[in-house]
C-alpha positions as CSV (number, residue, x, y, z in Angstrom):
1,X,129.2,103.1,120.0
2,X,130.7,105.4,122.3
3,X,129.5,105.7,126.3
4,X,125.8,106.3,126.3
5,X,124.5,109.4,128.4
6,X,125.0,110.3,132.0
7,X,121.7,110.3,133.5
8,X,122.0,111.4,137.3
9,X,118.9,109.9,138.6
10,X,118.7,107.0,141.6
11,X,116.4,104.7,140.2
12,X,117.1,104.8,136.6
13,X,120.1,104.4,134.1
14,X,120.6,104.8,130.6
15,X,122.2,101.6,128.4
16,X,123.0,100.3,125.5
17,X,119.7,98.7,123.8
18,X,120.0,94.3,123.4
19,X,117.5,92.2,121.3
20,X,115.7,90.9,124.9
21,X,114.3,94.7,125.3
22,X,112.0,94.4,122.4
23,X,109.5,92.4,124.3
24,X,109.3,95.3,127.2
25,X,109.1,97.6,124.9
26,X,106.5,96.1,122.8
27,X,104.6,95.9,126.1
28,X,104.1,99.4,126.1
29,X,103.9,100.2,122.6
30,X,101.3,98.2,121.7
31,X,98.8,99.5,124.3
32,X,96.9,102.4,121.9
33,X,96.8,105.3,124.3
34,X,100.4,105.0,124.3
35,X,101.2,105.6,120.6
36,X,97.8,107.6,120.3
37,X,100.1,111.1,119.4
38,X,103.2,109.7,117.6
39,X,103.7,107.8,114.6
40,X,104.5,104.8,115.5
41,X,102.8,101.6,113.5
42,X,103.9,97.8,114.8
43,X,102.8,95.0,113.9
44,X,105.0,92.8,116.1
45,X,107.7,92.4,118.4
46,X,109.7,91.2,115.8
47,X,109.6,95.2,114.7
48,X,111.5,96.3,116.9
49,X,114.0,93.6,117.3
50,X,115.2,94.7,113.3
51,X,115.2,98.2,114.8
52,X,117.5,97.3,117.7
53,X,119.7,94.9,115.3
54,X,120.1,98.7,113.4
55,X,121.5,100.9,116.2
56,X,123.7,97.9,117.0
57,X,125.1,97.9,113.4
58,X,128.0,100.1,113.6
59,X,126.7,102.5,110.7
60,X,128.1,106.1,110.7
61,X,124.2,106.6,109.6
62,X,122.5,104.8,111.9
63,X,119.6,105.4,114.3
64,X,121.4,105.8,117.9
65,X,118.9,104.3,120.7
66,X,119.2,103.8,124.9
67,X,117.2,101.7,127.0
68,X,115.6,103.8,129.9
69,X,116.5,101.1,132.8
70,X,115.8,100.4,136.3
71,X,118.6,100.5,138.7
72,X,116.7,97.4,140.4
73,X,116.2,94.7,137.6
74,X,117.4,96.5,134.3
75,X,114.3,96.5,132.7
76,X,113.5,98.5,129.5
77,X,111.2,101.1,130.9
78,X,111.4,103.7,127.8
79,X,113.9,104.5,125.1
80,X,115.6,107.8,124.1
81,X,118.1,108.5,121.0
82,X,118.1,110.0,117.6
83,X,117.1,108.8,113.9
84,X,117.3,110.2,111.1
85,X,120.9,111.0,111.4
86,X,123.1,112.5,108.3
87,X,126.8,112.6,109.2
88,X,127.3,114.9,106.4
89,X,125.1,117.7,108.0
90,X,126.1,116.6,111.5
91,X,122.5,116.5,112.3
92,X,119.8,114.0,113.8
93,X,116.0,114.0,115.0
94,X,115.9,113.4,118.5
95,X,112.9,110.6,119.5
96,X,112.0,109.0,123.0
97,X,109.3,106.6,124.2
98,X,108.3,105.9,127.6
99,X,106.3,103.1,129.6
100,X,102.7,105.3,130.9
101,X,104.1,104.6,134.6
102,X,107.4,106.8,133.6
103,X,104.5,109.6,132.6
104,X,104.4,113.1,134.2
105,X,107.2,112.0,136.4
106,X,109.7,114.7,134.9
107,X,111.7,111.8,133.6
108,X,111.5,112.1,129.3
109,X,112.4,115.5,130.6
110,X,115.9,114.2,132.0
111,X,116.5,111.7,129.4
112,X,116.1,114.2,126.3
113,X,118.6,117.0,128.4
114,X,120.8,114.3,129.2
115,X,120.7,112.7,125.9
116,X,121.0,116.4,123.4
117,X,124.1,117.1,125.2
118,X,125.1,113.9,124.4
119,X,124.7,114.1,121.0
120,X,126.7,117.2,121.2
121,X,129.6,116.5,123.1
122,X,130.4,113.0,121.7
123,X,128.5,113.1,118.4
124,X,129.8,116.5,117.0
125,X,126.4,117.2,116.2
126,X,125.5,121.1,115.1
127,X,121.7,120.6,115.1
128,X,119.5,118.1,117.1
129,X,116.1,119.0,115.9
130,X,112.6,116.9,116.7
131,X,109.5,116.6,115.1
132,X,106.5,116.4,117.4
133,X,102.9,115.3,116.1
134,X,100.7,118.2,116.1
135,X,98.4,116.8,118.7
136,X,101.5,115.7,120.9
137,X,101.3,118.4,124.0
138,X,103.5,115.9,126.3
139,X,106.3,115.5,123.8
140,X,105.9,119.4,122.9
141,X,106.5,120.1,126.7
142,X,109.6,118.2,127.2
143,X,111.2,119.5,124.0
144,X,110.4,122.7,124.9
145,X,111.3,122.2,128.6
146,X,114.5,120.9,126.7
147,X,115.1,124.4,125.2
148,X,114.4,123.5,121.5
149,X,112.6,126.2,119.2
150,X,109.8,125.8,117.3
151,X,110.4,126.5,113.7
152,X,107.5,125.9,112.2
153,X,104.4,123.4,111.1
154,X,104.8,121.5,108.5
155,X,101.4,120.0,106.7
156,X,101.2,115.9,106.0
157,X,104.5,115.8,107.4
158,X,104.4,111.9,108.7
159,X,102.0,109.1,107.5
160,X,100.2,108.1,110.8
161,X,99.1,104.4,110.3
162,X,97.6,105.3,107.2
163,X,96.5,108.9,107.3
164,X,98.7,111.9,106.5
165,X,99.0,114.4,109.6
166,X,100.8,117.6,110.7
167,X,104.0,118.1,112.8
168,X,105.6,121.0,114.3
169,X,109.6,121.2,114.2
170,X,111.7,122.1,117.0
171,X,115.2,122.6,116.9
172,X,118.1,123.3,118.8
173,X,122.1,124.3,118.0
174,X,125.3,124.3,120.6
175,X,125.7,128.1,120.2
């Protein structure tokens, strides 16, 4: 995988994802208000260790994850990246995660700026889009913020642990 993003802050970094994250990052995703507006279904730790063995792969296709880091220990404090990649269409769905005491601290902001330009600079990507839960005002913020455009709702869109819900699409392009 190429370099990961810069992300110009003092207490954070951005870094490649490793197996021994999953059990930070099923700390926070298993508490329910956290997942309450996204899709997200676990049933273990184990979950996510297959989904960091995946961006490690090396596939062309693959999902492309970061760790969210502290400067101070290195610990997994939130993830930011893209799934739902198709090198044929030079496209992928952005997607980010965050620990609740990274919340309203302007710091998915950062991540998804620093992380779209990514995509487009070192990816060759011509359209980073995300879908956002209807019910997701955070994650609609920071996309927004981020300078995607809404292009519409789409009805049933994601399975949410078991039930079939709305989500709105955003979308942005380099020019």
């Amino acid at each position: 995988m190429p370099q990961v993003p810069d992300l110009h802050h003092p207490e954070y970094y951005l870094r490649p994802m490793v197996t021994s994250d999953a059990e930070a990052w099923y700390d926070y995703l298993a508490q329910a208000h956290v997942i309450e507006h996204t899709s997200w279904a676990l049933k273990s730790k184990d979950d996510l260790v297959k989904l960091i063995q995946l961006y490690n792969s090396g596939d062309v296709a693959a999902p492309i994850r970061f760790a969210f880091a502290r400067r101070l220990d290195g610990r997994l404090m939130g993830t930011v990246g893209f799934h739902t990649i198709s090198p044929a269409n030079r496209t992928a769905e952005l997607a980010f995660d965050f620990h609740p005491d990274c919340w309203g601290k302007g710091l998915a902001l950062l991540c998804a700026q620093a992380t779209i330009k990514w995509g487009f600079d070192t990816q060759d990507f011509v359209r980073i889009q995300a879908i956002v839960l209807d019910s997701n005002q955070r994650s609609r913020r920071v996309i927004e913020n981020c300078g995607m455009h809404f292009e519409g709702r789409c009805r049933n869109y994601r399975m949410v642990r078991g039930e079939p819900r709305a989500c709105d699409l955003f979308a942005i392009c380099p020019n």
